[in-house]
N, C-alpha and C positions, 0 to 999 in steps of 0.2 A: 226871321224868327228870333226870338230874344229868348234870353238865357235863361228864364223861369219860363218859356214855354217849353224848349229842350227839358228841363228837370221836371214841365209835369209831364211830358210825352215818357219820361224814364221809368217814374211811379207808375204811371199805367200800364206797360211793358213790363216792368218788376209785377204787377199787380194783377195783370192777364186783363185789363180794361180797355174796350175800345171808348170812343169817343161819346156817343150816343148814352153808353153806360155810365160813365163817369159824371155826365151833364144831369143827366137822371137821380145816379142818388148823390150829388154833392149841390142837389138842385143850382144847377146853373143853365140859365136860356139855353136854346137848342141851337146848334151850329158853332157854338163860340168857340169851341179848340178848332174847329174847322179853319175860321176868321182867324184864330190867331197863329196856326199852323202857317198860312198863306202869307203872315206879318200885315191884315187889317188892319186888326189889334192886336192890342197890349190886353192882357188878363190885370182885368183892376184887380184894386184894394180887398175888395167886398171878396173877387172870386179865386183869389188868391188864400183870404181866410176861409173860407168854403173846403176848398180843397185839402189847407194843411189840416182844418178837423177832422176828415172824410181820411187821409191817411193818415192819421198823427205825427205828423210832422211840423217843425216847427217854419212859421212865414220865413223867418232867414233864411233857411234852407230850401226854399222855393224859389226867394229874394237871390239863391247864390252869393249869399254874404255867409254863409260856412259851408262846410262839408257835412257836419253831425247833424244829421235828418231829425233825430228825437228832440221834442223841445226841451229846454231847458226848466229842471222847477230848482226855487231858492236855494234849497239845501245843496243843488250842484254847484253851485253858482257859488255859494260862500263854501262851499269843500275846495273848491279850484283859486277863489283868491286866496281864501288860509293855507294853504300848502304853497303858494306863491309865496307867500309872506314868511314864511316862515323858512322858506330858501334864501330869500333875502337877507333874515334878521341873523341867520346862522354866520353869515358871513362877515358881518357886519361887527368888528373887534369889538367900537364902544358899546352895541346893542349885550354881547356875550359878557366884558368886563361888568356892566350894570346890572345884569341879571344875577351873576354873581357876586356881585356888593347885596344886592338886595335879600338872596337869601342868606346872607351872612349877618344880617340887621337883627337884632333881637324886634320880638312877635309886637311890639306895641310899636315900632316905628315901620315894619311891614304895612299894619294892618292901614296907618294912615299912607304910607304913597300909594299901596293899594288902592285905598277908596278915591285917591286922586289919579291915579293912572284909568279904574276903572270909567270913568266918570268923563274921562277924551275918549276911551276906546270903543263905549258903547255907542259914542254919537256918530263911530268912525266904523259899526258894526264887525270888530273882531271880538273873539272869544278870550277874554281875559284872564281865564281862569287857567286857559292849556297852555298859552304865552308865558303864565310866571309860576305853571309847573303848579298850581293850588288845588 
C-alpha cells in the first residue's frame, strides 16, 4: 500500500467514510480503494485530485510531500516567504546599514532608488513598500 493510499484510508477514518462511500461522492469507479488497499494500484493523478476536492485538501498532502492538509492559496504563500525574507534581511549588517543610508537621503534621491529598487522587486514579487518601511 503506498503512502497516499495510507493518508486517504486516514481522511476517511477522520471523515467516518467507508470505501463504497467515498468512491460514490468523490465519483471515483467502484472498488478502487479496495485495488489499492490490496497495492493493485496506485490511486492516479485524476483520483487523487478527486479526492483532495471532496476533502479540501491539498494533492501534496495526499502526495505526503507535507504534513498541512489545507491547500495552500497565494497570500499564504507570499506571507510565508516575506517573513522568511525578512528574517534574512534583518540579519544581514549591509541589507540594515543600506536601509539606514537610505532613509537618511533627502526625499528626491529616495524617490529615485526607490522607483529602481522597486522595479527588481516587483519582478522578484516582494512588497516594496514594507521593506523600505513607506
Amino acid at each position: 500500500m503506498t503512502e497516499t493510499t495510507q493518508r486517504i484510508l486516514e481522511l476517511m477514518e477522520i471523515n467516518g467514510d467507508n470505501a463504497y462511500s467515498l468512491e460514490k461522492k468523490a465519483e471515483l469507479p467502484i472498488s478502487s480503494i479496495t485495488s489499492w488497499k490490496k497495492g493493485k494500484f496506485k490511486p492516479s493523478g485524476d483520483a487523487v485530485i478527486k479526492i483532495a476536492k471532496y476533502y479540501n485538501v491539498s494533492t501534496d498532502y495526499l502526495f505526503c510531500l507535507t504534513d498541512e492538509p489545507k491547500p495552500y492559496t497565494k497570500s499564504s504563500i507570499t506571507e510565508r516567504t516575506t517573513s522568511t525574507l525578512y528574517a534574512i534581511l534583518a540579519k544581514d549588517q549591509r541589507f540594515v546599514n543600506s536601509a539606514k543610508l537610505y532613509k537618511a537621503m533627502p526625499d528626491e534621491f529616495q524617490r529615485e532608488v526607490y522607483a529602481y529598487i522597486f522595479g527588481i522587486a516587483v519582478g522578484l514579487g516582494l512588497n516594496v513598500k514594507q521593506i523600505l518601511g513607506k
